[in-house]
N, C-alpha and C positions, 0 to 999 in steps of 0.2 A: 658327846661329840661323835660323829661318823665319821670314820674313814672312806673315803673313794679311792680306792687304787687306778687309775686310768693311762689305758697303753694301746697302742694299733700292733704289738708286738701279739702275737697268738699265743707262743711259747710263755712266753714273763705272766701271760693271764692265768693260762694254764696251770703253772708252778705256782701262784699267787693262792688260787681257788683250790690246790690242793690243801695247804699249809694254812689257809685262814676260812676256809670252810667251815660255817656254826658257831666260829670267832669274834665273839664282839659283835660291834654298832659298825660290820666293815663289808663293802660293794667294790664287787670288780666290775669295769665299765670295760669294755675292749674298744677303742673308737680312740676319734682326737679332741682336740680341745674344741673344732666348733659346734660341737649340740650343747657346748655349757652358755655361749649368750643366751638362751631359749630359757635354760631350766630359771627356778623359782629365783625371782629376787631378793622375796624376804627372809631368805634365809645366809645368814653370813658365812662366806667361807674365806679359807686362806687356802694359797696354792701355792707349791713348791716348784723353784725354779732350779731344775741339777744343773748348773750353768758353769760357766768359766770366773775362771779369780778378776776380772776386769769388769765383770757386769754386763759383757755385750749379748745381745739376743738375737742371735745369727741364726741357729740352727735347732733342728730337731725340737725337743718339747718346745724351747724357748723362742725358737723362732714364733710357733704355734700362740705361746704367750702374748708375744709381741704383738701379730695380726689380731689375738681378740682384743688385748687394752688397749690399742692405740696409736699403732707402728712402731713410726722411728724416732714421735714424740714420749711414746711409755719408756723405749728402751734409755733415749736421753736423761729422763727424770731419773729411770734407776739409776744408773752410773752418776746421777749427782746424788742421789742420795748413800749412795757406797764411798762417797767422795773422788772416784770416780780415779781409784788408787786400787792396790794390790790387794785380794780376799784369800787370806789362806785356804787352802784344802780343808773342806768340811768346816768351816766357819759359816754359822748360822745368822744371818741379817734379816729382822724381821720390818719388812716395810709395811706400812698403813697406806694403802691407795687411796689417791683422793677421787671425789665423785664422778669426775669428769672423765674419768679411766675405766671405774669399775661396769665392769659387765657381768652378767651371770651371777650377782651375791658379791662378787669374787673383792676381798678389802683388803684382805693382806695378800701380801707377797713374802715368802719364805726363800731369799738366796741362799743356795750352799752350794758352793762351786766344789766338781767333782775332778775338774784337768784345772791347769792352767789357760791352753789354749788349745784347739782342737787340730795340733799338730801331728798327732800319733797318738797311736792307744795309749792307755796305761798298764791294761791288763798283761800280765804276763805268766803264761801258762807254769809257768815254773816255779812259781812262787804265787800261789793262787788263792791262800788267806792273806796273805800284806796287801798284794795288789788287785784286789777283786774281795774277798769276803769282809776284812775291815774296811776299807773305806767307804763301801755300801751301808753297813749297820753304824759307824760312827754318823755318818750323813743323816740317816733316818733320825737315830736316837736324838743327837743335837737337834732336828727339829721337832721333833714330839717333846725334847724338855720345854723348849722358849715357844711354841705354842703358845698367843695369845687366849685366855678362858674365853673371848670374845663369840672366838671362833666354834660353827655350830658344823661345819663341814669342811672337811681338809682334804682337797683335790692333789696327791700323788702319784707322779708316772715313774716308771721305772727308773732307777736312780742304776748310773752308768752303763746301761745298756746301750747306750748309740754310739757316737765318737768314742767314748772311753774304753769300749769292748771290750766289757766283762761279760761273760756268758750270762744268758737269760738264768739259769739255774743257778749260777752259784747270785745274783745281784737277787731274784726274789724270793732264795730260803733268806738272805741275810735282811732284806725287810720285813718279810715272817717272823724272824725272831726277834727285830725289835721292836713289832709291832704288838706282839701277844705277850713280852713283857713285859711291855709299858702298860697295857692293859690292865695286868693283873701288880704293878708293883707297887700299890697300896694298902694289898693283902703281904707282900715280904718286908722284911727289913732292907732299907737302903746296902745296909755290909752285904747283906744274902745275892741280892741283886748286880753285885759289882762284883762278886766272886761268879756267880752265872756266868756271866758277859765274859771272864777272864777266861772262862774255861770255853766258852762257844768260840771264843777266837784260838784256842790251842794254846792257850799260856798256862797250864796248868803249874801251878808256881805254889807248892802246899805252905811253904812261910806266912803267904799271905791268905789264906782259909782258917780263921779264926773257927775252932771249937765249934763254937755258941751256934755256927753256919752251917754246918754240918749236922748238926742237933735237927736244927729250922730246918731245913731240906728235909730229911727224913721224918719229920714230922708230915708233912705232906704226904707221903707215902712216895715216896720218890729214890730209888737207889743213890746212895753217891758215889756208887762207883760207878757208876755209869756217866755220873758227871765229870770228874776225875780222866774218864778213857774216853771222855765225846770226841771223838772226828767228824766236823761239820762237813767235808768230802762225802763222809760214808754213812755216817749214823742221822737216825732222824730225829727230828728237833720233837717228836714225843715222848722219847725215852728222859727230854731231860725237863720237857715243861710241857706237860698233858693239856691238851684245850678246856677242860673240866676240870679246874686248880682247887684241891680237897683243903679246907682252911686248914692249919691246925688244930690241935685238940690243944685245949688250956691245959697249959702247967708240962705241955712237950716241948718248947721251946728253953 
């Protein structure tokens, strides 16, 4: 499966192509959603909507959405298919478009509403992991788990950069790192993986770092104390997962 990252933001490209440079099956597109009617049809993709808890496709990427499926008839359909009711923050809804919609490959739709309503930011400089680094990387990760296998290309733009105003830099290290995670999280243990995430968010909570996790980690050749002391503000995301993930050696775990 390929990732496309896709943003007419410069900056979010920029920070994207640093962090995910040589990474994976993954393209940064800088542009907007209309060169996607053009590209290949036979290839199925799903596309993420960073949208609002109600389903509406007013603005910014989703408006963009809106104009390629179909208007104010696509936006309709999705608010019936949301039930056309309240979507928590970072709840992932994976829609199946039907044909009569799809353009571009494009078949699913991936809602994950990032505001409520595009009344005010959410960001707030003063608290800049709760309101800007977690709810970017929970967004992502929830849609990279429920990922249809269907799916052969996954169109994502910047997740809370517009209305919601989270900086470019802090919203594309945090899809960085759930992106190069995910990537590789079939070579770690599930435990190993959720201790990562706990500590790239600043929860360094050692009760919950089982042994066995710390073992794994260093098995890779990877410090943990570097995991332990990451500050996603300051430090960079290859002191704590290298783009070139060394397996383990049998019987270091």
């Amino acid at each position: 499966m390929r990732l496309c990252l896709i943003d007419n933001n410069q900056t979010v490209c920029e920070v994207w192509r640093r962090w995910l440079d040589g990474v994976g099956d993954v393209k940064v597109w800088r542009g907007g959603l209309e060169a996607v009617a053009a590209w290949d049809c036979g290839v199925t993709r799903g596309v993420v909507s960073p949208g609002n808890s109600l389903g509406y496709l007013r603005g910014g990427f989703d408006l963009g959405l809106r104009e390629l499926l179909g208007g104010a008839m696509f936006e309709d359909w999705v608010r019936g298919q949301l039930g056309r009711s309240y979507r928590p923050l970072g709840a992932c809804a994976v829609l199946h478009v039907p044909e009569r919609f799809s353009a571009g490959g494009v078949r699913y739709l991936l809602h994950v509403p990032t505001m409520v309503a595009p009344t005010a930011p959410v960001f707030d400089a003063a608290r800049p992991v709760a309101t800007g680094v977690q709810p970017v990387f929970d967004a992502v990760w929830g849609v990279l788990q429920a990922l249809p296998a269907e799916v052969e290309e996954l169109l994502l733009p910047g997740i809370g950069t517009g209305y919601a105003g989270i900086p470019a830099s802090i919203a594309a290290v945090s899809m960085a790192f759930a992106i190069r995670l995910h990537l590789v999280r079939e070579q770690l243990s599930a435990e190993l993986v959720a201790v990562m995430i706990m500590c790239f968010l600043g929860c360094q909570y050692e009760p919950f770092m089982p042994e066995h996790c710390r073992r794994e980690y260093v098995s890779l050749g990877l410090p943990w104390e570097r995991l332990l002391s990451f500050d996603v503000l300051q430090d960079s995301l290859d002191e704590i997962l290298p783009r070139a993930l060394r397996r383990p050696a049998v019987g270091n775990t």
